[in-house]
VODRENKOL-817530 format. One record per atom (N, C-alpha, C, O): y, x, z; residue in three letters. Coordinates in pm, whole numbers, padded with zeros to 5 digits, always signed. Example, Ala and Ser with C-alpha at 12.3 -4.5 7.8 and 13.67 -1.06 7.14 Angstrom:
-00569+01319+00780ALA -00450+01230+00780ALA -00330+01320+00780ALA -00332+01424+00846ALA -00225+01285+00708SER -00106+01367+00714SER +00003+01290+00787SER +00114+01341+00804SER 
! end
This chain:
-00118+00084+00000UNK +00000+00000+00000UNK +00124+00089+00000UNK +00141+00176+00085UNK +00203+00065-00091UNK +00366+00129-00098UNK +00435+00111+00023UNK +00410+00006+00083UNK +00513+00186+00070UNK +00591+00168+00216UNK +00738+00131+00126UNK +00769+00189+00022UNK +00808+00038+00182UNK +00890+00024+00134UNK +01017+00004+00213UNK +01019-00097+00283UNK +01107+00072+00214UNK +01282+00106+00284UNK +01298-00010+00271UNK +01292-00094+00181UNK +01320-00002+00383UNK +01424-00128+00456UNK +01629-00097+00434UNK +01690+00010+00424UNK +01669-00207+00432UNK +01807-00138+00346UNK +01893-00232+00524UNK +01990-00183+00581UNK +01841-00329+00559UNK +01847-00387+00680UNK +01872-00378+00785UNK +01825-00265+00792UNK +01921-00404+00924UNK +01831-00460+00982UNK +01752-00559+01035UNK +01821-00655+01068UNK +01611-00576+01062UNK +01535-00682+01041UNK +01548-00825+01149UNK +01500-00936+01126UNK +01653-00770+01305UNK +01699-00896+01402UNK +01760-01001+01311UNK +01712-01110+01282UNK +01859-00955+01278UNK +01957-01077+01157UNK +01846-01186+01077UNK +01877-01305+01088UNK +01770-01167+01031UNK +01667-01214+00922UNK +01585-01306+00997UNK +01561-01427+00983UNK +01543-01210+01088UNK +01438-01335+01244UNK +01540-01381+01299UNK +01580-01488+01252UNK +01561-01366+01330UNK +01707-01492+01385UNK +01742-01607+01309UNK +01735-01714+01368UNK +01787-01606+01164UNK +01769-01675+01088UNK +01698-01744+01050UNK +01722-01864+01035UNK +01550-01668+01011UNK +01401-01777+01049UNK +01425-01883+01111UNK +01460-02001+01103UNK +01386-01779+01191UNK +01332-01926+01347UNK +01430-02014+01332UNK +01387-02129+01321UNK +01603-01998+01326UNK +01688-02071+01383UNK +01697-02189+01313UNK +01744-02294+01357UNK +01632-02164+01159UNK +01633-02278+01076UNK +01536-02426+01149UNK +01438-02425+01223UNK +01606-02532+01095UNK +01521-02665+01144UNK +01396-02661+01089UNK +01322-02731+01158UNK +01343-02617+01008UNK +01182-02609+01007UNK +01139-02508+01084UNK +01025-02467+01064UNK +01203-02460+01166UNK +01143-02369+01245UNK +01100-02416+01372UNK +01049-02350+01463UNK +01133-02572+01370UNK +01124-02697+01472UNK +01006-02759+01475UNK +01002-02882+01471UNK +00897-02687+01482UNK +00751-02828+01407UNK +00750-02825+01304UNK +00660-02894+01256UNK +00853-02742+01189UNK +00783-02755+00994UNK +00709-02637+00989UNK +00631-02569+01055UNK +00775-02640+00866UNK +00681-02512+00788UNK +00760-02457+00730UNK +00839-02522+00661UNK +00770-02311+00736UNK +00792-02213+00669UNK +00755-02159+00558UNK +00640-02193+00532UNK +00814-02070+00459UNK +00760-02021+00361UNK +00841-01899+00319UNK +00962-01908+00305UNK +00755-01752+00293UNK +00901-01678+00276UNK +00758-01575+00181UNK +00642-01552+00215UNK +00812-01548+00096UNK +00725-01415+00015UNK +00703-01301+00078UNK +00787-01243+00146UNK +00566-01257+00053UNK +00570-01111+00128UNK +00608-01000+00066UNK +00558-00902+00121UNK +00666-00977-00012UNK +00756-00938-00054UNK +00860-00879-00021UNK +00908-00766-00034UNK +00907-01037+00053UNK +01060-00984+00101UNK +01039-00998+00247UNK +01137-00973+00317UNK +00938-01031+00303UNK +00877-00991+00395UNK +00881-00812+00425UNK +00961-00751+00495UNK +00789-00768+00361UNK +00824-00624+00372UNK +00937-00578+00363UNK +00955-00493+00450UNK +01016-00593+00304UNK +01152-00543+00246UNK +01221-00605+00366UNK +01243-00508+00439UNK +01258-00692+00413UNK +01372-00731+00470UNK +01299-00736+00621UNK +01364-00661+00694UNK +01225-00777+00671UNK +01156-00752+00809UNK +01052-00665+00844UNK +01039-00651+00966UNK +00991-00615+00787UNK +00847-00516+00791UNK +00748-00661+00844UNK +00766-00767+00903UNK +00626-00577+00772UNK +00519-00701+00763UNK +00512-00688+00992UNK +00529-00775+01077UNK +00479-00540+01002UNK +00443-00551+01151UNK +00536-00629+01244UNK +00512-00700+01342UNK +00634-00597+01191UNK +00726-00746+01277UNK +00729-00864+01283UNK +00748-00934+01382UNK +00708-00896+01171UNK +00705-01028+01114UNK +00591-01106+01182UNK +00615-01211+01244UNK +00478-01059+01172UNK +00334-01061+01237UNK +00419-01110+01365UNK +00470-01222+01371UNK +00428-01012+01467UNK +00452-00992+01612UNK +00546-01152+01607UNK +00496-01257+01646UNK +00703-01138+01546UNK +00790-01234+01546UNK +00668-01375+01560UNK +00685-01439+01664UNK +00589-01410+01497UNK +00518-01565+01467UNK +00442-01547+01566UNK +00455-01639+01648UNK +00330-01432+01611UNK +00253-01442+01715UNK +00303-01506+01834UNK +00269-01616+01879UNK +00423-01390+01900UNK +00518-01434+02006UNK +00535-01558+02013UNK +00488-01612+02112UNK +00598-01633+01922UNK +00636-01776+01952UNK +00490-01877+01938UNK +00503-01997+01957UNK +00366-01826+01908UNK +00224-01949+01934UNK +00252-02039+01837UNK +00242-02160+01857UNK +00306-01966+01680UNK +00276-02061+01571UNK +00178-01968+01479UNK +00130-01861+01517UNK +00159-02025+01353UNK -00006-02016+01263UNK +00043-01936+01162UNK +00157-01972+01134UNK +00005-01839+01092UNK +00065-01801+00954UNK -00038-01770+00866UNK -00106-01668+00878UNK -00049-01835+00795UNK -00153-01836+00660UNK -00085-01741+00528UNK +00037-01740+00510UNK -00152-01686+00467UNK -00148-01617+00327UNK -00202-01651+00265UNK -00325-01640+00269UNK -00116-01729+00147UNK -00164-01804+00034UNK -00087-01737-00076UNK +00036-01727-00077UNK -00174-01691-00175UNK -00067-01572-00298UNK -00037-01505-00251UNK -00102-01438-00170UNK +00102-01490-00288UNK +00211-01360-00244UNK +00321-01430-00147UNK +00435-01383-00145UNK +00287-01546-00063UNK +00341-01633+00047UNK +00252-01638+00167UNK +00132-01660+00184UNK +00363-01606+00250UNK +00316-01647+00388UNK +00404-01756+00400UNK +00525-01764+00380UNK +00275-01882+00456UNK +00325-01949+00518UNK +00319-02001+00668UNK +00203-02003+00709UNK +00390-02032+00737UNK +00446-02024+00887UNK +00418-02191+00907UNK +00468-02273+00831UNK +00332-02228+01021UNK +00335-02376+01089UNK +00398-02326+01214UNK +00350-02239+01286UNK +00533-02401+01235UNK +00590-02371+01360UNK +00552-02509+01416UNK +00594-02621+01386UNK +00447-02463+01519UNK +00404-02564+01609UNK +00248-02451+01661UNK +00183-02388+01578UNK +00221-02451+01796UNK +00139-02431+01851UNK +00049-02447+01866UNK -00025-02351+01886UNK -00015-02614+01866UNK -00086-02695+01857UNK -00193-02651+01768UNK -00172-02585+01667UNK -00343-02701+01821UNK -00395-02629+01696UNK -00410-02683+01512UNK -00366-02796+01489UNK -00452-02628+01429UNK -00440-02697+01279UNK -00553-02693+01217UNK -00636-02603+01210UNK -00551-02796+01172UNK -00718-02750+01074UNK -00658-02770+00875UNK -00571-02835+00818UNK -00762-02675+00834UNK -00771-02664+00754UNK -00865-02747+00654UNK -00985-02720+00645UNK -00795-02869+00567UNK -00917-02932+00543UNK -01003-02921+00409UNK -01120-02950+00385UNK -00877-02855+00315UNK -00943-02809+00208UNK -00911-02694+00102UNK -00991-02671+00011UNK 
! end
């Protein structure tokens, strides 16, 4: 995997996340991509763990269930 410079820094960006109203019980969606680039994947990780929501990788998207609760996957 390419390491890729951060031009950033990555508080501003998580802050923004979360602060958004789907960060209330929706769902998230952000490319990993700019995932790497703008937060580092290892943060990003940590950032969703910390708060006891779900993050799935689907493509070149992570997507984020902000909610704790557990989820099933049905198909």
């Amino acid at each position: 995997m390419t390491q890729i410079s951060r031009t950033t820094a990555p508080q501003p960006w998580i802050d923004l996340i979360f602060a958004a109203k789907s960060a209330q019980g929706g769902v998230i969606r952000r490319s990993i991509g700019w995932v790497d680039r703008e937060i580092g994947r290892d943060r990003f990780l940590y950032e969703v763990r910390r708060r006891g929501f779900h993050l799935i990788m689907a493509g070149d998207q992570f997507v984020i269930v902000c909610d704790p609760r557990p989820i099933q996957i049905v198909f």
